[in-house]
N, C-alpha and C positions, 0 to 999 in steps of 0.2 A: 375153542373148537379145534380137533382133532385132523386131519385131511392126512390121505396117503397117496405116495407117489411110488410110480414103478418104474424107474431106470431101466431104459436098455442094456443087461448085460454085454459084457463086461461091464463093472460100475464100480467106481472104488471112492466113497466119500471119504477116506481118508488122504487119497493125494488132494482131491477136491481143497479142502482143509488145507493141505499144506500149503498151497496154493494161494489161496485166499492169506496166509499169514504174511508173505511177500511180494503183494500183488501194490505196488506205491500209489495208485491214483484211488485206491480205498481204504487204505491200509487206516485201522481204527474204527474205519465207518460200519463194520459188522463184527461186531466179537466175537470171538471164539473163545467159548468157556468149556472144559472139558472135551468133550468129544461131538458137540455141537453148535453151530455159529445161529447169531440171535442178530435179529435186524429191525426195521422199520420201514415199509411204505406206502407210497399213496396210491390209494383207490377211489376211483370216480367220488375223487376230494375230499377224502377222509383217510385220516393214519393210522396205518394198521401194524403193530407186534406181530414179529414170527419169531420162531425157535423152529431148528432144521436138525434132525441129526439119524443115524443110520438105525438101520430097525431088520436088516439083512446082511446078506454078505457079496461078495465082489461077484459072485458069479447066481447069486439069485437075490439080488438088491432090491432094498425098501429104502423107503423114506417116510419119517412120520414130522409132520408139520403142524405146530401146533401156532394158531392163527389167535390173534387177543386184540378183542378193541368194543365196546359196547353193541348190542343188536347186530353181530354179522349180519348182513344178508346174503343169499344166496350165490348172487351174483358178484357181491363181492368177495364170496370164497373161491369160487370159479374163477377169477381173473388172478389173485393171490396166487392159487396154484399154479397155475398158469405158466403166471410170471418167475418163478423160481424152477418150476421145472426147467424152462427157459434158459434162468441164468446158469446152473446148476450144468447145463447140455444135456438133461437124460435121454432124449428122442436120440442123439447121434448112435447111431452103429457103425462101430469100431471094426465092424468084422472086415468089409474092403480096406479098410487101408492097413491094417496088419497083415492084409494078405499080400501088400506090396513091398512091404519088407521082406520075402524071404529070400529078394533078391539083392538086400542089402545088408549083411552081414553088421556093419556096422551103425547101424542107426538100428537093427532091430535086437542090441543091447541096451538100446536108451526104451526100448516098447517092453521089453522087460521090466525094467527099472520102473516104468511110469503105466505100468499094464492096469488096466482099466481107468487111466484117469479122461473123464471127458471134460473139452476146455469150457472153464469157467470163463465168463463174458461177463461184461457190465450187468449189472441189474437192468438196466433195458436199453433200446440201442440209441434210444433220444438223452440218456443219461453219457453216454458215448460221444454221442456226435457234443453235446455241450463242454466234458471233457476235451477233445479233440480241439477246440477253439478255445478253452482256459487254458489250455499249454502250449499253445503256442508260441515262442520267444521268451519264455516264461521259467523260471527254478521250479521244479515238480513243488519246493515246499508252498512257493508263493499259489501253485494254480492248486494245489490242495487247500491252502486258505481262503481263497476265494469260491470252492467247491463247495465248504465247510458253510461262508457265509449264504450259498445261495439256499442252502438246505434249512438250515437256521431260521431263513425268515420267509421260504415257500413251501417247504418241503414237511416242518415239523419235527417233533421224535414222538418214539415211546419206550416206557420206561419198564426192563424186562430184570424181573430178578434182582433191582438196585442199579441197574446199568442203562443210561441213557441213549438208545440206539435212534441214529437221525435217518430220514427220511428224503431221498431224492425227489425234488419237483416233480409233476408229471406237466405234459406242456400246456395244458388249458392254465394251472398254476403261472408257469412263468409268462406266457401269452397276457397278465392281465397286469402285469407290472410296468412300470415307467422306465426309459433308458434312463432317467435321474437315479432312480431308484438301484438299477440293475449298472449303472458306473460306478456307484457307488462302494459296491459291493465289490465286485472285480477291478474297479482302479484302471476301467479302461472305455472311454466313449466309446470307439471301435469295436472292443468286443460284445459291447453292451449291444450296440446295436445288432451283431452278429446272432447274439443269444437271443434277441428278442425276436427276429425274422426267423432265428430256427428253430421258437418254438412253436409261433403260428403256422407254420409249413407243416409240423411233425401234427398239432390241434387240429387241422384240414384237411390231413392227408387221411384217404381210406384205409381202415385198421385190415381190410382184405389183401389191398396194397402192397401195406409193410411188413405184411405177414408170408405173401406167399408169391408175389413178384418174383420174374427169372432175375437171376442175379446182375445181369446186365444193365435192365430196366431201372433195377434198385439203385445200381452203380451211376445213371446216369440221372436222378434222383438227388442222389443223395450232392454228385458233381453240380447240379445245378443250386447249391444251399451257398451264403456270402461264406468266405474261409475255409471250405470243403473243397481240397485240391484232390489230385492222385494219390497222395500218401494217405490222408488223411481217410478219402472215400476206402482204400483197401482194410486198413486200422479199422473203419464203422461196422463195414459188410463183416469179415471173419470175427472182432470182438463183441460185436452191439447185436449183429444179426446172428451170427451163427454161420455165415455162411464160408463152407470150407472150402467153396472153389473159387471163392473168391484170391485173382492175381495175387500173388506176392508182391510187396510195392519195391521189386530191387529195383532200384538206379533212379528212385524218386527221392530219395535224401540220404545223404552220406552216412549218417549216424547211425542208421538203420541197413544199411550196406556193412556198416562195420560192426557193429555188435549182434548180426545175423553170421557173419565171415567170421567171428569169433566163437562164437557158440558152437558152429557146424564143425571148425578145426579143432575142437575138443573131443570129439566124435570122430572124425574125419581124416585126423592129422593135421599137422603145422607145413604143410605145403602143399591146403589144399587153396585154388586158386578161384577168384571172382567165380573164372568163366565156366568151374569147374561147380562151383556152386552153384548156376545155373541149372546146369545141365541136368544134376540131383532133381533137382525141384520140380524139372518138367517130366521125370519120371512118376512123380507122382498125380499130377493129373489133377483132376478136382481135388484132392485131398493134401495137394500142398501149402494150404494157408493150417492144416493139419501137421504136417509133418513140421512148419515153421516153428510154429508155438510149441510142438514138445521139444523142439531144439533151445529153444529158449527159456523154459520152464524145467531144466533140470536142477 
């Protein structure tokens, strides 16, 4: 079955793509064949084939999705779409926060460079938050292994074109698993239990909630989950949810201090200072967990 989407212009599915090819907590998990990425997921517990690719242009964008799995039903076309509009960002309008560059000369050669890209985000933001606790103290290749396992045996695939695309849990799935089961997989009691509390929380929680909560409320939601600190909640909000005024998490973890300080002095110059990167970013306004990510997605 066929389904179309209408991005908010500006809309460039080819940064989108690029994007998706160096993105490490997925990287494999949706192919990109040609000029289109193909994936897998679940729907009120069934796995569903997509293929995604452009059917417009940057400045009057389409999308044609083409949906595979026995008897769609309606509602589970509705929800598919949904959800990849979703990941995809097409609802964001770009228009305010380009309009706050023009008082930044340099960062609004990185909105040239990246003009129309909207930020791609997890496949959903419960997929996020369970990342978010697999990588913690963790080698990205280990918490991708363990990513890989939890897909494998909750998640499913489907198989597009010869190519076997897997499928991310959704939480009534992982909700019904054993911490035996789910230690096993991940190689950690701890986070087993972790995964397991967040995903009965995300199974409970009202879909009105996680959908359209002030950002604050969500924030303090998401803070109440076991392993969901400050960094972490900021990471969920701007990549799982979408949400761009969601804080920037500086001065919650160093590594993230420095490879935000590094990106921006690429742009910026090489003596631009912490405090001075502050300052940037509360220019921006809600639209700074925006301006982050194209600083670090060039």
């Amino acid at each position: 079955m066929v389904g179309w989407l209408k991005p908010r212009a500006p809309f460039s599915f080819a940064h989108a793509l690029a994007f998706l090819r160096r993105f490490p907590p997925t990287e494999g998990e949706r192919p990109i064949v040609g000029d289109a990425v193909l994936g897998a997921m679940r729907v009120q517990g069934r796995t569903l084939g997509f293929r995604v690719e452009a059917a417009g242009s940057v400045e009057a964008p389409s999308l044609r999705c083409a949906l595979v799995a026995d008897d769609l039903r309606p509602a589970e076309v509705e929800t598919a779409l949904v959800r990849i509009g979703g990941w995809l960002g097409i609802e964001d309008d770009l228009g305010p926060f380009y309009a706050l560059t023009r008082h930044d000369s340099p960062f609004a050669a990185v909105v040239r460079e990246l003009y129309g890209y909207h930020q791609v985000r997890f496949f959903t933001p419960f997929e996020n938050t369970c990342w978010a606790i697999l990588g913690q103290r963790t080698p990205i290749g280990a918490a991708r292994r363990a990513k890989r396992g939890l897909m494998r045996r909750y998640g499913g695939s489907y198989v597009l074109g010869g190519i076997a695309c897997m499928a991310f849990p959704e939480p009534d799935d992982l909700a019904r698993a054993t911490l035996a089961e789910l230690g096993e997989i991940v190689g950690s009691e701890r986070k087993a239990e972790r995964l397991l509390a967040i995903a009965r929380a995300f199974a409970e929680a009202e879909p009105a909630f996680l959908r359209s909560a002030p950002t604050e409320q969500l924030a303090a939601w998401l803070t109440s989950l076991p392993g969901i600190g400050p960094w972490s909640t900021a990471f969920i909000l701007l990549r799982g949810f979408g949400r761009a005024d969601a804080p920037l998490p500086l001065g919650t973890t160093e590594t993230f201090d420095r490879e935000l300080l590094q990106a921006a002095r690429s742009v910026y110059g090489d003596d631009l200072t912490p405090a001075r990167l502050a300052e940037i970013a509360e220019q921006y306004g809600q639209w700074w967990g925006y301006w982050g990510h194209y600083l670090r997605s060039r």
